[in-house]
Rosetta silent file (secondary structure, phi, psi, omega in degrees, C-alpha in Angstrom):
SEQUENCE: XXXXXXXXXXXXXXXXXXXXXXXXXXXXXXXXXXXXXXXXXXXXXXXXXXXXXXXXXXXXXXXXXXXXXXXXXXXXXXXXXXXXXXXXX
SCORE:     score description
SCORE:     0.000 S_00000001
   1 L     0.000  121.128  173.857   82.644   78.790  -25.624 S_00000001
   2 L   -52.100  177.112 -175.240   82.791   80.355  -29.571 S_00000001
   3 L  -108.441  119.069 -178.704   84.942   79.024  -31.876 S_00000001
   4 L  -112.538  153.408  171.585   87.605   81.645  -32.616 S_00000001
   5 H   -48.293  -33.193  157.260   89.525   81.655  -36.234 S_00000001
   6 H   -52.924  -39.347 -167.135   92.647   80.088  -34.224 S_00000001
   7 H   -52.230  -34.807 -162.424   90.678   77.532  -33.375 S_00000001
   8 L  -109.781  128.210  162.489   90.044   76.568  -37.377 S_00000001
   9 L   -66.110  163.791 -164.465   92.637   75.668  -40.185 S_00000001
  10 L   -59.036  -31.848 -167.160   92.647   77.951  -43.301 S_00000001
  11 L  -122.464   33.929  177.452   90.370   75.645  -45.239 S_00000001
  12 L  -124.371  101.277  138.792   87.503   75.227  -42.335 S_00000001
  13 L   -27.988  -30.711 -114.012   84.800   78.138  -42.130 S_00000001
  14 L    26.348   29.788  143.076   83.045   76.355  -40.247 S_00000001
  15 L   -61.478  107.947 -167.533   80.814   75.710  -43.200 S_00000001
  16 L   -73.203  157.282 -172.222   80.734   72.461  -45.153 S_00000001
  17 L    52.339    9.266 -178.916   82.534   72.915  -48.406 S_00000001
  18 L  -114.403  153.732 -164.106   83.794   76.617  -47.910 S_00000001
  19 L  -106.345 -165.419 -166.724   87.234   77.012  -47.901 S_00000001
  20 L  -173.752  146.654 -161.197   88.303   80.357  -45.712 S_00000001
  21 L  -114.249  110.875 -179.291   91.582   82.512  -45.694 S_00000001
  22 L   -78.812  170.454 -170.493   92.817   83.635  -42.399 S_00000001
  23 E  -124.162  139.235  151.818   93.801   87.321  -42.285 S_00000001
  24 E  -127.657  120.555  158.548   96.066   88.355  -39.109 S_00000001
  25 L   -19.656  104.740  160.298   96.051   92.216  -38.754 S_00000001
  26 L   -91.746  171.099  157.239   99.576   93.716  -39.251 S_00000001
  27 H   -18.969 -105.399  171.911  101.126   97.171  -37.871 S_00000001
  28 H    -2.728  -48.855  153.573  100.844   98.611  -40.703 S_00000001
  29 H   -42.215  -49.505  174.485   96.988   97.873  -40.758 S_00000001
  30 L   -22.604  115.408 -160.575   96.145   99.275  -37.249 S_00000001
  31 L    86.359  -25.877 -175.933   93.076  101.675  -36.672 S_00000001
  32 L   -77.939 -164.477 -168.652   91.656  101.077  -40.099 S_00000001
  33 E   -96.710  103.453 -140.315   88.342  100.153  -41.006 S_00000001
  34 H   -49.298  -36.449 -150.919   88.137   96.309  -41.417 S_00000001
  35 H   -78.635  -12.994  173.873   86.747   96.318  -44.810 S_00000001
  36 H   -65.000  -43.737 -168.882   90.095   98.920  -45.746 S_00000001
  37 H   -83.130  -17.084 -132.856   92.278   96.244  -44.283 S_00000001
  38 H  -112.177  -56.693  164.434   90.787   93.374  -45.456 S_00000001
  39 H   -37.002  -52.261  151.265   90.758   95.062  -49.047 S_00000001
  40 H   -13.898  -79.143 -164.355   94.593   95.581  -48.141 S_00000001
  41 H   -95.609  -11.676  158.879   95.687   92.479  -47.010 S_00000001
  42 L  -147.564   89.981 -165.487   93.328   90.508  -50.100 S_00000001
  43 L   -63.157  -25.847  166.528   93.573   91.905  -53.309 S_00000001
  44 L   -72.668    1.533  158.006   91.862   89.670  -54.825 S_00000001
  45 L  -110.513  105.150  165.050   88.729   90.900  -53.150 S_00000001
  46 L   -20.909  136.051  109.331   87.170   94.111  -54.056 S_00000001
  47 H    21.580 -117.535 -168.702   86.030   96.572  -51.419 S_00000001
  48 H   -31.324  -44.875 -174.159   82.663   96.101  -52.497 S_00000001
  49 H   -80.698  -41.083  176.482   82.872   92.405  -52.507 S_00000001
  50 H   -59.472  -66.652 -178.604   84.393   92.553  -48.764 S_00000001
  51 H   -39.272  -25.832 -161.678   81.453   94.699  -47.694 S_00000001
  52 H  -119.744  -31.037  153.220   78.664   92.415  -48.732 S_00000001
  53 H   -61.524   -2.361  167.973   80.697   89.450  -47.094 S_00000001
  54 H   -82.947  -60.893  163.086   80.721   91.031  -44.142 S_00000001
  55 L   -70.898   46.868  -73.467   77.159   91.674  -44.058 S_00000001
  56 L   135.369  -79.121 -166.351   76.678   88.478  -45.122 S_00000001
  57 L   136.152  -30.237 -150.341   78.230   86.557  -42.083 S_00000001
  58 L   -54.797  -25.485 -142.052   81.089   85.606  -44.404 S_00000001
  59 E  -112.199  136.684 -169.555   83.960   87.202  -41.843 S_00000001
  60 E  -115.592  127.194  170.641   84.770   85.387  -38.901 S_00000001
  61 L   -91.140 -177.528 -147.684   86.068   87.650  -35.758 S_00000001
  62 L   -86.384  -35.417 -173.415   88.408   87.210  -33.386 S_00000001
  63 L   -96.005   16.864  165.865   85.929   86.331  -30.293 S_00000001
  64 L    69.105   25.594  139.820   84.706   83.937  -33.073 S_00000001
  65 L  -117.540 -177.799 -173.523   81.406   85.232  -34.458 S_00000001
  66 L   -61.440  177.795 -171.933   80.718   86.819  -37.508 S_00000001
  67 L  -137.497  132.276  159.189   81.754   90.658  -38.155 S_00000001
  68 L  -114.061  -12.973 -171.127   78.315   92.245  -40.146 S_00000001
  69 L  -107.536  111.152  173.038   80.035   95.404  -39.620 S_00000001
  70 L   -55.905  -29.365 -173.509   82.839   97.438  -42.042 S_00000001
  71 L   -85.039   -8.145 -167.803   83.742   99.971  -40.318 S_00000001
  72 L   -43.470 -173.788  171.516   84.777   98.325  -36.924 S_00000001
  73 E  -116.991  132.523  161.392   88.640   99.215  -36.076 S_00000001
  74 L  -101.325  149.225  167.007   90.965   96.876  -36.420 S_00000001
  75 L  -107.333  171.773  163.473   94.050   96.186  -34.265 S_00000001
  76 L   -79.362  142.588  174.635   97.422   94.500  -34.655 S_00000001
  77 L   107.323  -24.662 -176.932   97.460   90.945  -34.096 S_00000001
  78 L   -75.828  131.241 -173.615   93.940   90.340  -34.476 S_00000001
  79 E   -86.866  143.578  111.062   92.685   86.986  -36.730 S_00000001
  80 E  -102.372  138.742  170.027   90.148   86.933  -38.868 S_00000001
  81 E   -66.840  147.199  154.826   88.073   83.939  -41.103 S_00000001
  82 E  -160.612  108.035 -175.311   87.227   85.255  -43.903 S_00000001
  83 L  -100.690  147.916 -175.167   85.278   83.153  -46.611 S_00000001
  84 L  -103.163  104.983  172.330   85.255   83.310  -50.052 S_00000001
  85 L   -56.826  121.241  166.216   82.329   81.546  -51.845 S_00000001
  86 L   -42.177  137.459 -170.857   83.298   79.859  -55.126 S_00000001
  87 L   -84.209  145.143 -171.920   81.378   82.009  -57.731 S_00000001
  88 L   -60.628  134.214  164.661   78.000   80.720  -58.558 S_00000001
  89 L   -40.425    0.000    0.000   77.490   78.986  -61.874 S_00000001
């Protein structure tokens, strides 16, 4: 059985050393394109910067594998992991 983002506190990825934010889909959210909500719901991540964690692996979904894809539709209520790597030196 995956590992879904309930499953994990806020500062387990499941990664050693990455810390990981959870996102839960509001109303307000509903229908968009993940990497729109995601952009949304964490301003301190670009767009741009969402997209290439998502292709990446960085995004954790709800049935608890990665998301590679931006454009899925999101619903309300739904968690996502979503890790931020510390920027490289």
């Amino acid at each position: 059985m995956p590992v879904t983002p309930d499953d994990l506190d806020d500062t387990d990825a499941g990664l050693p050393g990455e810390e990981a934010t959870r996102v839960v889909i509001p109303d307000a959210q509903a229908g968009a394109r993940l990497d729109q909500a995601l952009a949304a719901l964490l301003p301190q991540c670009s767009r741009s910067r969402l997209q290439r964690l998502l292709k990446n692996g960085h995004v954790i979904g709800p049935d608890g594998t990665p998301v590679m894809r931006s454009a899925i539709l999101v619903a309300e209520g739904e968690t996502y992991l979503v890790d931020v790597p510390a920027p490289a030196p």
